[in-house]
Each structure stands twice: as structure tokens, then as C-alpha cells.
C-alpha positions in Angstrom: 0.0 0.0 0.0 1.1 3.4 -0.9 -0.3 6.0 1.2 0.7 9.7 0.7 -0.6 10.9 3.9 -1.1 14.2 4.7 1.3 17.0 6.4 -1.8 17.1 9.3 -2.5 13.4 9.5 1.6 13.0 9.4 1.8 14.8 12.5 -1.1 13.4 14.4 0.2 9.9 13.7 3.8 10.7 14.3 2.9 12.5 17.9 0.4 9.3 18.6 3.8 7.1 17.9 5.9 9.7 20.0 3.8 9.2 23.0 5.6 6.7 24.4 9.4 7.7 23.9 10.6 8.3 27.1 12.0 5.2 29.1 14.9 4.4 31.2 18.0 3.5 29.1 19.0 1.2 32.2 16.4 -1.6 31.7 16.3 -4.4 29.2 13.1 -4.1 27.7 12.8 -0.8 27.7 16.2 -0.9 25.7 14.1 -2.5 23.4 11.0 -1.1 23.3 13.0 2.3 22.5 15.0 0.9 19.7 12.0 -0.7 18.8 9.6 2.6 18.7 12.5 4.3 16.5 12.7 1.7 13.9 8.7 1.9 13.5 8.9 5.9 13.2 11.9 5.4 10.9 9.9 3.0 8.9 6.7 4.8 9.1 8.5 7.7 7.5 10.1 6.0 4.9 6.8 4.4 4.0 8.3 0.7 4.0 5.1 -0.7 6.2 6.0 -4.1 6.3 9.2 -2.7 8.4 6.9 -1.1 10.3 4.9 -4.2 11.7 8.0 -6.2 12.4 8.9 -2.9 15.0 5.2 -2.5 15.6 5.1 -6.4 16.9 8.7 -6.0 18.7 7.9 -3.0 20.9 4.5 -4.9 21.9 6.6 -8.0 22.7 8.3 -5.8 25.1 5.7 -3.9 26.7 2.7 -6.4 26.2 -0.4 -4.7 26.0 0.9 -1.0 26.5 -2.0 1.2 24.9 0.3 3.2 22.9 1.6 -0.1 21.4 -1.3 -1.4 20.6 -2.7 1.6 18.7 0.9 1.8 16.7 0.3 -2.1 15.6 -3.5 -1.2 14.6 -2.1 1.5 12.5 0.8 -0.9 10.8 -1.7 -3.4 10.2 -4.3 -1.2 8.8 -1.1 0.4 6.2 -0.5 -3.4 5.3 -3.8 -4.0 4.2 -4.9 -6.3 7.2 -8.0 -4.2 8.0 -9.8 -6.8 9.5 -6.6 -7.4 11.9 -6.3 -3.6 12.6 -10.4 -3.3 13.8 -9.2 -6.5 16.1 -6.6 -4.4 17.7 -8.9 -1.2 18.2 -11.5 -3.3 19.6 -8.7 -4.6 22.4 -8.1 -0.8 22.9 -11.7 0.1 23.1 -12.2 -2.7 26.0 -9.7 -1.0 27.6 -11.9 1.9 27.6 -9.1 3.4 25.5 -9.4 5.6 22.3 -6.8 7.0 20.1 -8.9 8.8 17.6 -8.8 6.2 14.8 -12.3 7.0 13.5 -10.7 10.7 12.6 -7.5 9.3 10.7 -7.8 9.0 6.8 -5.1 5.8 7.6 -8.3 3.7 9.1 -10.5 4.6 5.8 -10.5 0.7 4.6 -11.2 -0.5 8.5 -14.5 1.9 8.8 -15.6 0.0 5.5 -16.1 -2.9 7.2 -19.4 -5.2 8.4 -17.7 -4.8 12.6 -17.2 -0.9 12.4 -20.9 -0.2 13.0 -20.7 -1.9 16.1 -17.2 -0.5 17.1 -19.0 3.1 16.6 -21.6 2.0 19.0 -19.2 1.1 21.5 -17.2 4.1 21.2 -19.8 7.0 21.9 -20.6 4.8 25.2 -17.4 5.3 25.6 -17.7 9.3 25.3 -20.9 9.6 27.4 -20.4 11.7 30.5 -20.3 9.4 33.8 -19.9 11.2 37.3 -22.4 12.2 39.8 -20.1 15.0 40.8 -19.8 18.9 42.4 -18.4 21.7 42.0 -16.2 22.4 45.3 -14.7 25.6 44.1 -13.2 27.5 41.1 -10.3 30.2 40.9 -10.5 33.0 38.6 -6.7 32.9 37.5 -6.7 31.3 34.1 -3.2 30.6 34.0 -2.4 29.5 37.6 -2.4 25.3 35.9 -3.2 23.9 39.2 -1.2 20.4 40.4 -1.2 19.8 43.7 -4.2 19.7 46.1 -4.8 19.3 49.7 -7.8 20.1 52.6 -7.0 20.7 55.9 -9.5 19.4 59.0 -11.3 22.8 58.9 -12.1 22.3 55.1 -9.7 24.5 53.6 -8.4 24.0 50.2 -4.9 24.5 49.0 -3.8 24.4 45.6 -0.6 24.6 44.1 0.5 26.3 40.7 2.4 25.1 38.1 2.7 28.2 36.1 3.0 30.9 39.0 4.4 28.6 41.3 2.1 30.1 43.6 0.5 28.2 47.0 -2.9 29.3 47.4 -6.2 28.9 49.9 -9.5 28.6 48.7 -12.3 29.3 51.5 -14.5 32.0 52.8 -11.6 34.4 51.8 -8.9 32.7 49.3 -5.1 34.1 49.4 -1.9 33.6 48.0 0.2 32.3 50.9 3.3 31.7 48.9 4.0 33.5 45.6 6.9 31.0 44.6 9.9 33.1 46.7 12.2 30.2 47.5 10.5 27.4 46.3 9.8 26.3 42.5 6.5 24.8 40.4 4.2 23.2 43.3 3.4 19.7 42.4 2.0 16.8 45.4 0.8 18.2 48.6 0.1 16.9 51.6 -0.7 17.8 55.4 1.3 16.1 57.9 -0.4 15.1 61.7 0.9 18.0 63.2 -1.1 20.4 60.4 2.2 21.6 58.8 1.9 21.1 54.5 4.7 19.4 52.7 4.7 20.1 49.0 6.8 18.8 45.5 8.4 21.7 44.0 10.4 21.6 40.7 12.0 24.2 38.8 10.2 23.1 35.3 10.2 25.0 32.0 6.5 25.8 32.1 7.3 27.9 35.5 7.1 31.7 34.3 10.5 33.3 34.7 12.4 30.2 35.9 15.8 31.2 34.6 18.8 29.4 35.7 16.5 27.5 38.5 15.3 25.2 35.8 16.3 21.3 36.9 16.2 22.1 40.4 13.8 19.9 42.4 13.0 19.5 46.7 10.1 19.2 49.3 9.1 22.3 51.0 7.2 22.2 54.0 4.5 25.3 55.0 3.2 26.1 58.1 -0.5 27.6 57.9 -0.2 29.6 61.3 2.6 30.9 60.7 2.0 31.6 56.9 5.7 30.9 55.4 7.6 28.4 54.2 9.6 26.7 57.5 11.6 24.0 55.8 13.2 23.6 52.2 15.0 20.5 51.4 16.1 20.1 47.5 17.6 16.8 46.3 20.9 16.6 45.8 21.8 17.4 41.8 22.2 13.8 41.2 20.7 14.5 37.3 20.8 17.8 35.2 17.0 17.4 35.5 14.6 16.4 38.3 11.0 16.7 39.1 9.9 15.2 42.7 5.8 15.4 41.2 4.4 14.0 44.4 4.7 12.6 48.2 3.1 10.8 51.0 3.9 10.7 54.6 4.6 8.0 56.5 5.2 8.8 59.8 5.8 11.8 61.6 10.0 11.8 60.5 9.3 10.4 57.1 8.4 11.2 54.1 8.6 9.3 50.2 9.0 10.9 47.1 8.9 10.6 42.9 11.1 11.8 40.4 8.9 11.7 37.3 12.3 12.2 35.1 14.8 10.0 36.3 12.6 6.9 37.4 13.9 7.1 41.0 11.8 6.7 44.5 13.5 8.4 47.5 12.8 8.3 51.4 13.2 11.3 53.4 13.7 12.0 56.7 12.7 15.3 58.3 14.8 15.2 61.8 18.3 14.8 60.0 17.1 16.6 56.5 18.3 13.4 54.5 17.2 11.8 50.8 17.5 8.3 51.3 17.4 6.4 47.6 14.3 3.8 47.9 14.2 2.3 44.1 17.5 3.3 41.5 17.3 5.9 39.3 15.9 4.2 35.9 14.1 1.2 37.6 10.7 2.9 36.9 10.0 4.8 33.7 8.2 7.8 34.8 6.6 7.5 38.8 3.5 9.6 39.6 1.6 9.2 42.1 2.5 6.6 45.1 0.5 5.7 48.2 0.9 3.2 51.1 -0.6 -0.2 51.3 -3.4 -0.5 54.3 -0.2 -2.4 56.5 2.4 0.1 56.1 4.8 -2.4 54.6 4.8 -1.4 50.6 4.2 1.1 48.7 1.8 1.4 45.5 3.6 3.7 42.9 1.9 4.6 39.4 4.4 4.6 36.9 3.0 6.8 33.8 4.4 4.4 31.2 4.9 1.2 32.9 1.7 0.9 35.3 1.4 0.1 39.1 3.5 -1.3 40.7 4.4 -2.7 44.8 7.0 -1.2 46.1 9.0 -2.6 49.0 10.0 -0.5 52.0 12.1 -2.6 53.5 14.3 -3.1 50.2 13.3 -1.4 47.7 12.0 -4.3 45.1 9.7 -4.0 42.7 6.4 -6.4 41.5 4.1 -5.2 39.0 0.3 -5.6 39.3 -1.5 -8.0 37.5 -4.6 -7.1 35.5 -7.2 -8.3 33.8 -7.2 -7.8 30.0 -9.9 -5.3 29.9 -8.2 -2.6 31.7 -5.2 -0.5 31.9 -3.0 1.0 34.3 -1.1 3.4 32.1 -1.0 6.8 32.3 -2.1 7.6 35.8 -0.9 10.8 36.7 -3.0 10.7 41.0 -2.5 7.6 42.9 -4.9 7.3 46.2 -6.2 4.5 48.6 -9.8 4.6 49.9 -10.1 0.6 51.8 -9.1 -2.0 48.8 -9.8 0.3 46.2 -6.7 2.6 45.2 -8.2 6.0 43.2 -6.3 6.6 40.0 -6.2 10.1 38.2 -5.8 9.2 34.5 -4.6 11.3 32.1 -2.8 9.3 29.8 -5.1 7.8 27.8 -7.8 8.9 25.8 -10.6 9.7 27.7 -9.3 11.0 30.8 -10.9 10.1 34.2 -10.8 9.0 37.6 -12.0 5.6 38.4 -11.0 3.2 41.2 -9.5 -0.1 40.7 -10.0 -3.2 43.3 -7.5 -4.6 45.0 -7.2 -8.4 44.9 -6.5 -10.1 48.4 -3.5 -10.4 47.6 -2.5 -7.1 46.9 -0.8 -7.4 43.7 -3.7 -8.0 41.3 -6.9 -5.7 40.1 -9.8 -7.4 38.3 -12.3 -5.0 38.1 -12.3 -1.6 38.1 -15.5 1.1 38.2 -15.3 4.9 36.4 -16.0 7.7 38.6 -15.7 10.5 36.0 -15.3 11.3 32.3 -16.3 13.0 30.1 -17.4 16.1 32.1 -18.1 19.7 31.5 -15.0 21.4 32.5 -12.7 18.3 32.1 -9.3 19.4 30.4 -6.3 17.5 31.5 -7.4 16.7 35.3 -4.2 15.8 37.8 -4.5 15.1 41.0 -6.6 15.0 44.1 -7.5 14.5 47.6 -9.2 11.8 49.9 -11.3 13.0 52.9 -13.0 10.3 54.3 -15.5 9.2 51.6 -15.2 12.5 49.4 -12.4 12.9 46.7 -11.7 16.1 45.6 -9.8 16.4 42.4 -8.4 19.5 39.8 -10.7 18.6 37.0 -8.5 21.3 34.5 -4.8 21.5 34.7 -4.1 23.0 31.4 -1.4 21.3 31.5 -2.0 20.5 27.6 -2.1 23.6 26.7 1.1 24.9 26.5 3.3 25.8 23.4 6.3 24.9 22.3 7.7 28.1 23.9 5.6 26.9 27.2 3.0 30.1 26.8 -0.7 29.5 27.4 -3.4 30.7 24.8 -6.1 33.2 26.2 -9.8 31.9 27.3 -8.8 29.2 29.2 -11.0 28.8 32.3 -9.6 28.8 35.6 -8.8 26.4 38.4 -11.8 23.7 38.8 -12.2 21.5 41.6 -14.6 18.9 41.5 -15.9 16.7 44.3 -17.4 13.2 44.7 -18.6 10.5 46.8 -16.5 7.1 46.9 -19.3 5.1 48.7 
């Protein structure tokens, strides 16, 4: 077959295969699954498609099932003239509740011919119909603050943390900036300790206005709401050019853990002695999120954004992925929570975004059915992450974050800060 796509479809295809570029050069398969992904580009570009499917097949044989993957092989298949073979592979996608737009892309022409597509199109505007009995817990009117981190204190006051203006704010009866950014970075994962202090991620990342020199810098900050200023900074050591601790949870009243989003690592730190302990290596995980404990204080539950969930020993450090059933995914979750044996994911990686919570299998290391809290909602645009009070979640349901230009600027008429609320029960 001898497609002349388009300059627009060439770009939409090539930033669907670029989705999943960035792994750890330190681990095997994702060694191959890089070289892999560059030989399909390469051979996507130079039009040879049966090239193409041998990478397609090889990147998939290293990261079974990975979204990303799959929609790269329905697309080889599709360019090879195997359109019954490529609807196959959408149809896996789609009962992962997981669209890449194929019914847009001139590729998929021949596939929307056939006798199944009717059915696939029925299945995918379930898939796009709003689910979430939710509320709106409060909004804030600057447009470009992109909010990330979220917390609520016992007295019901929210904080929120920008990206942007690396500002910390309060949302109540009277909202304020407690923190415009003076001696701290981009605020990313927030959360209040037992004695009512607030720890937050910070990063120095190019989408923080004026960040200068700063940029690569990365630490946990610690606010005190009596007080109203910042009463601890601690920033990792420069062990990379670039770091981003995105989020936290405390453990204890002396110790924290942490996620470097860029280089793969976990760290431990301890607040008496002001000391980043290294949990998992540097280039274990591909890209950790979000990261909560287990309900015995013995492992750790960290989202890696391309490489899933996995169990993370405290006591050593050692890794076990989760095991899933075929008809879901644990890609691309961005907030990581626990609410009993159900842990709260924020996902943003796939196509469409929600929040859903996934059960916990006795053991711990498997999920077999999962349930979809919200999608598709008025106001949804890129949510992040949230927070667990009891039975209520409270989550930004429009980060923005997708909106920035190459030259990280944000376009005008974005909305601001949403924060929606709902009941886990």
C-alpha cells in the first residue's frame, strides 16, 4: 500500500507514535522497546510498512499490551492492508476503555468499510458519554495559575498549588496567595502532615514563568499555615541535570517518600536529619507519579506513567508489577490514592481521561475489576491530582497542563482552576 498521507495526519500519527518515547536507558526491555519505537517511526517515514509491523510487533513483545503499542500495531496493520486485523486491535483498545482517535484518521479509511465498524462506533460513543455524579467544590479565577497539587486541611480549607505561578494558594470564605513562589519552584504533590504543617513537590520546570537558571532544580518544602511561610526547604541533591519530585506521602511523623517523574527514582526522606534516602534506583521505573501506602504500612503502591502500578517494597526497595485483567489498563495515571481496597487513580494518559478506582485483589498485587467515577465532564481538560477525605475525593478537573506551546506560553480563554468533588461510597 502506498499512502501519501497528509502534512496534518503525518503529524497526528507521528505524535500518537511519539507518546511513548521516554523510558529508562537502564532496563532491558525498555532498551528494546525504544530501539524498537525508532525503527517503527523510521519505517513509518520511509513508507516501507511491512518494516513497520516487524517494530510495531517488537515494541509490543516488550511492553505487552501498552495502549500506545497497541494503537501503533492497529495503524501498521491497517497500512499493510490487514483491516480486518487492525479493527481486532482497536477493539482490544476500546475494551480498555481506550481511544486513540482512529475513526478521525484517513489511515483507518478501509477498517471503517467494514461489516464490525458499526458496532465499534456504537461502543465508542458509550465510551464518550459523561459518567460522574459529581460537584463543583470551588473554582479560581486565574486562568493561568495550571493547578497540580491539592490538599484540605480538618477545617475544610483547600490549598492548591501552581504550576505556572508557582504560587500556594487557599481557597475558603476568603482565598489568598500564601506563597508566591519566593524560595521554592512549580508546586506539584501536597500533603498535610499530623501536626497540620503542609509538605509540597516543587520543581524548577520550564512551564514555571521566569524560571531562569533555576530550571532542573527539584525538593520538598514544608508550610506552616499559622505561621503563613515556608519553614523547611529540602532540595535533592543534583544527582541529574534534571529532576521533578511530582508527588509525596507521609509516612510517619519523621518520614516522608517521594517521585522523580524524570529520572525513574523513589527516595525516602527523613525530616529530623534533612536526608534523601534512595528507595528504588534511578531508571528502575520509567516515569513514577503518584505513590500511596498499602493498608499495612509495609509497601508502597507507585503509578508509573508508562509502565503501570507497581508494589514497592519499603524494607528493600523491590519491585512487583500488578497483575490485570485484560480489559483494563493501568497506564498513564498521573494521582494515585487508597480509599479501603480500592486505590483512586487520576488518569490522564489515555484517551478519555478520568478518575476511576481499581479493586485490589486479596492479595495485593492483582486488580480485576475496576469502576469509572468521571469522564467525560463539562469542564474536564487534562485533570491531575486530588484528595481523599474520608468518603469525598476532591480532584483538579483542568490542569491546562496540555495547553502549553512549544515556547511553554498558554493561549487566552482558558477557564480557571476547577475543583470537583465526589462521593467514593
Amino acid at each position: 500500500m502506498d499512502t501519501i498521507l497528509t502534512k496534518q495526519t503525518q503529524l497526528k500519527l507521528i505524535a500518537a507514535l511519539l507518546a511513548s518515547a521516554l523510558l529508562p536507558a537502564t532496563v532491558t526491555l525498555a532498551d528494546v522497546y525504544r530501539d524498537a519505537r525508532a525503527e517503527l517511526i523510521a519505517a513509518y517515514q520511509q513508507q516501507d510498512y511491512p518494516q513497520m509491523l516487524l517494530a510495531a510487533e517488537k515494541a509490543l513483545a516488550a511492553r505487552p499490551d501498552f495502549p500506545g503499542g497497541l494503537f501503533n500495531l492497529a495503524l501498521t496493520q491497517t497500512l499493510n492492508g490487514d483491516h480486518g486485523a487492525s479493527l481486532q486491535t482497536l477493539q482490544q483498545l476500546l475494551d480498555m476503555g481506550v481511544d486513540f482517535g482512529a475513526d478521525e484518521l484517513d489511515e483507518f479509511a478501509a477498517v471503517r468499510e467494514l461489516d464490525g465498524w458499526e458496532h465499534y462506533k456504537e461502543q465508542l460513543a458509550a465510551l464518550y458519554r459523561p459518567v460522574g455524579d459529581v460537584r463543583v467544590h470551588a473554582k479560581y479565577g486565574d486562568a493561568h495559575f495550571v493547578p497540580e497539587g491539592i490538599a484540605i486541611d480538618k477545617n475544610g480549607t483547600l490549598y492548591l498549588g501552581g504550576i505556572h505561578t508557582g504560587q500556594l494558594i487557599s481557597i475558603g470564605e476568603r482565598s489568598a496567595v500564601l506563597s508566591s513562589g519566593d524560595g521554592h519552584f512549580s508546586v506539584f504533590g501536597m500533603r498535610f502532615h499530623p501536626d497540620g504543617s503542609l509538605w509540597f513537590a516543587s520543581a524548577a520546570v520550564p512551564q514555571l514563568k521566569g524560571v531562569g537558571e533555576r530550571e532542573g532544580r527539584t525538593g520538598l518544602f514544608r508550610f506552616d499555615p499559622i505561621l503563613g511561610q515556608i519553614t523547611k526547604a529540602a532540595e535533592l541533591p543534583q544527582y541529574e541535570p534534571a529532576q521533578v519530585l511530582g508527588d509525596l506521602i507521609i509516612a510517619d511523623d519523621n518520614t516522608l517518600y517521594t517521585s522523580d517523574s524524570l529520572t525513574g527514582a523513589v527516595y525516602r526522606y527523613y525530616i529530623d536529619s534533612n536526608e534523601f534516602e534512595i528507595l528504588v534506583e534511578r531508571g528502575r521505573l520509567g516515569s513514577p507519579q503518584g505513590l500511596v501506602l498499602d493498608n499495612s504500612g509495609a509497601y508502597l503502591y507507585v503509578a508509573d506513567y508508562i509502565g503501570g502500578l507497581y508494589r514497592v517494597s519499603l524494607n528493600d526497595g523491590s519491585l512487583i508489577k500488578l497483575q490485570l485483567s485484560t480489559d483494563l489498563t493501568d497506564y498513564g495515571i498521573d494521582g494515585l490514592y487508597r480509599h479501603g481496597s480500592e486505590l483512586v487513580i487520576i488518569q490522564n494518559g489515555v484517551r478519555p481521561h478520568r478518575v476511576a478506582a481499581f479493586k485490589l485483589g486479596d492479595d495485593g498485587l492483582s486488580i480485576n475489576s475496576s469502576r469509572v467515577l468521571a469522564s467525560n465532564l463539562d469542564g474536564f481538560d487534562e485533570p491531575t491530582l486530588g484528595a481523599l477525605v474520608g468518603d469525598e475525593f476532591y480532584f483538579v478537573a483542568n490542569s491546562h497542563w496540555n495547553r502549553f506551546n512549544a515556547e511553554n506560553e498558554l493561549p487566552d480563554g482558558l477557564s480557571g482552576p476547577l475543583i470537583l468533588s465526589l462521593s467514593l461510597q
